[in-house]
Every structure is written in structure tokens, then in C-alpha cells.
C-alpha positions as CSV (number, residue, x, y, z in Angstrom):
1,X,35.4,5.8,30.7
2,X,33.7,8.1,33.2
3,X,35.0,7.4,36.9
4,X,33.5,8.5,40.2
5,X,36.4,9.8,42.2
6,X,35.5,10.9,45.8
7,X,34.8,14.4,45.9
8,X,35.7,16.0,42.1
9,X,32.1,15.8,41.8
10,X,31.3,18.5,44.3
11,X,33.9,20.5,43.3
12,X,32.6,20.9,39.5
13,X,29.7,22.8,40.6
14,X,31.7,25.7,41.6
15,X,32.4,28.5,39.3
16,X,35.6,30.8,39.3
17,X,34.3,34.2,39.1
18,X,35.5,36.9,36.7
19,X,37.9,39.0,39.8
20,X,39.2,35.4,40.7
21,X,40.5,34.7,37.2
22,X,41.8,38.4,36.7
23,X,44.1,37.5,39.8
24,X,45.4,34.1,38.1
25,X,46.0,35.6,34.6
26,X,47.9,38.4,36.4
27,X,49.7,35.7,38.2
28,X,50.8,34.0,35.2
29,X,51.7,37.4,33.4
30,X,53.9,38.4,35.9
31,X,55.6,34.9,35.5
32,X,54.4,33.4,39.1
33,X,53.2,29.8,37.7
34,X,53.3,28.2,41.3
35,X,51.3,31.3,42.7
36,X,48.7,30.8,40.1
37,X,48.4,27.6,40.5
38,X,47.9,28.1,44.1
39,X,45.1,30.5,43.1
40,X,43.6,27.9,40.8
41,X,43.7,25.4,43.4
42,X,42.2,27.8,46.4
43,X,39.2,29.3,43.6
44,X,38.1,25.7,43.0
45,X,37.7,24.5,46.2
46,X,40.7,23.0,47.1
47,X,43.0,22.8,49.5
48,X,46.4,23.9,47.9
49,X,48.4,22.0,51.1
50,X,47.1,18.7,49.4
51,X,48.9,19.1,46.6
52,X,52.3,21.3,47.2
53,X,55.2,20.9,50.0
54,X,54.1,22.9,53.5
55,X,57.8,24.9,52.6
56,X,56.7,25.7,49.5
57,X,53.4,27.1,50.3
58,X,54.3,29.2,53.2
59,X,57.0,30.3,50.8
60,X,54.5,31.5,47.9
61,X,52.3,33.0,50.7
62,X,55.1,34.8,51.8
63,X,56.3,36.6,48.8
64,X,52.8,37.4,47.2
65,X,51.6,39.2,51.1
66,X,54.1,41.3,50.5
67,X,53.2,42.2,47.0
68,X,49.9,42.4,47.6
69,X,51.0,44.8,50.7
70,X,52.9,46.5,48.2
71,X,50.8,47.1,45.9
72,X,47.9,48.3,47.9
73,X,49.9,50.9,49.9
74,X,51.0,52.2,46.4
75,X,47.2,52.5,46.0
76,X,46.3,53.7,48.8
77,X,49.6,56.9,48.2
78,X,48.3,57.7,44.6
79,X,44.5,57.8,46.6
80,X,46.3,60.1,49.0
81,X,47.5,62.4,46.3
82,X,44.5,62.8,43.9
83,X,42.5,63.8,47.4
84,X,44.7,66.5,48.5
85,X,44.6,68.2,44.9
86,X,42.3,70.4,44.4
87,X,39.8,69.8,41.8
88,X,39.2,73.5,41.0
89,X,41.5,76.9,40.6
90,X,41.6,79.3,43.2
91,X,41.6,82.8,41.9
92,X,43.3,84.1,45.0
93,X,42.4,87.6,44.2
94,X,43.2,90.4,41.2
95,X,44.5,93.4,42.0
96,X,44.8,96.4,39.4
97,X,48.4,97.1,38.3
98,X,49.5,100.7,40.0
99,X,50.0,103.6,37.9
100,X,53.8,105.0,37.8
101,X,52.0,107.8,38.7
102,X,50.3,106.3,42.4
103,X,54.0,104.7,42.8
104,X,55.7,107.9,43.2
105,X,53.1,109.5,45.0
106,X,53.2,107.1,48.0
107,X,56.9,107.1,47.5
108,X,56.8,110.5,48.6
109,X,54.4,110.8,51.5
110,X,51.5,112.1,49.6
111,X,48.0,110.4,49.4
């Protein structure tokens, strides 16, 4: 039953790790199939051009840079904001609410 095909063998002793499958199920949650299966493909060791058109690679390559791109430099804006907030109040400074009495006096001249 078992067979010895030319290089599976190698390939069985790698592991995907947890970040690698994170980026797959994402993949297949957002409805890319062919993108994850690219993933799948790349994570275990393969070469994804072995198995897929040279069109269609490029192609998924393509539209998942620009995701990626995408979704990093919305990253890297919300990074950008929660830096230039301040993580404290400023009490700029409390000043004592003048008398009626002070108000006319400089109205008129009269210290």
C-alpha cells in the first residue's frame, strides 16, 4: 500500500507553524481558495509553480501584494494615530473666575 515517491518523504518532516496557518485560514475566510492553496503549497515546501499556470500565479501574487500593502499601511495609519495622542490630560492652567467687582474696576482705569 505504502509507496516511496521521490521527495514527499522530505517534505513530511516539515511542520507549518501556528502564524503560517493563521495566514491560510484567513485566506480561506476571506474566500481566496487558490491564494491559500498557494500558502499551503509555499509552507510545505513546495514549489507552488509546479503545480499552478505561471499566469495564474503571478496573478494571485499580484492581488494578495497589494492587500498585504494595504493592509499594513492601514496598520501602520492607526500606529500613527495612537502615537500622536496623548496618553495623559494636560491641565493647561486654572485661573480664578474674576469678581464683577475686579471687572469694573479695570474697566475703569483703576487698579
Amino acid at each position: 500500500m505504502n509507496q516511496d515517491i521521490a521527495g514527499i518523504s522530505s517534505n513530511l518532516d516539515t511542520t507549518v507553524k501556528a502564524q503560517q496557518f493563521d495566514k491560510v485560514v484567513e485566506a480561506i475566510i476571506a474566500g481566496k481558495y487558490s491564494w491559500a492553496c498557494v500558502l499551503m503549497l509555499r509552507f510545505a515546501g513546495y514549489n507552488p509553480l509546479h503545480y499552478i499556470p505561471y499566469r495564474t500565479y503571478n496573478r494571485l501574487l499580484k492581488e494578495n501584494s497589494q492587500t498585504n500593502r494595504t493592509k499594513q499601511q492601514q496598520s501602520e495609519n492607526i500606529k500613527m494615530l495612537k502615537d500622536s495622542r496623548p496618553n495623559y490630560l494636560e491641565v493647561v492652567g486654572k485661573q480664578k473666575p474674576e469678581s464683577s467687582q475686579d471687572i469694573s474696576l479695570k474697566r475703569c482705569g483703576v487698579n
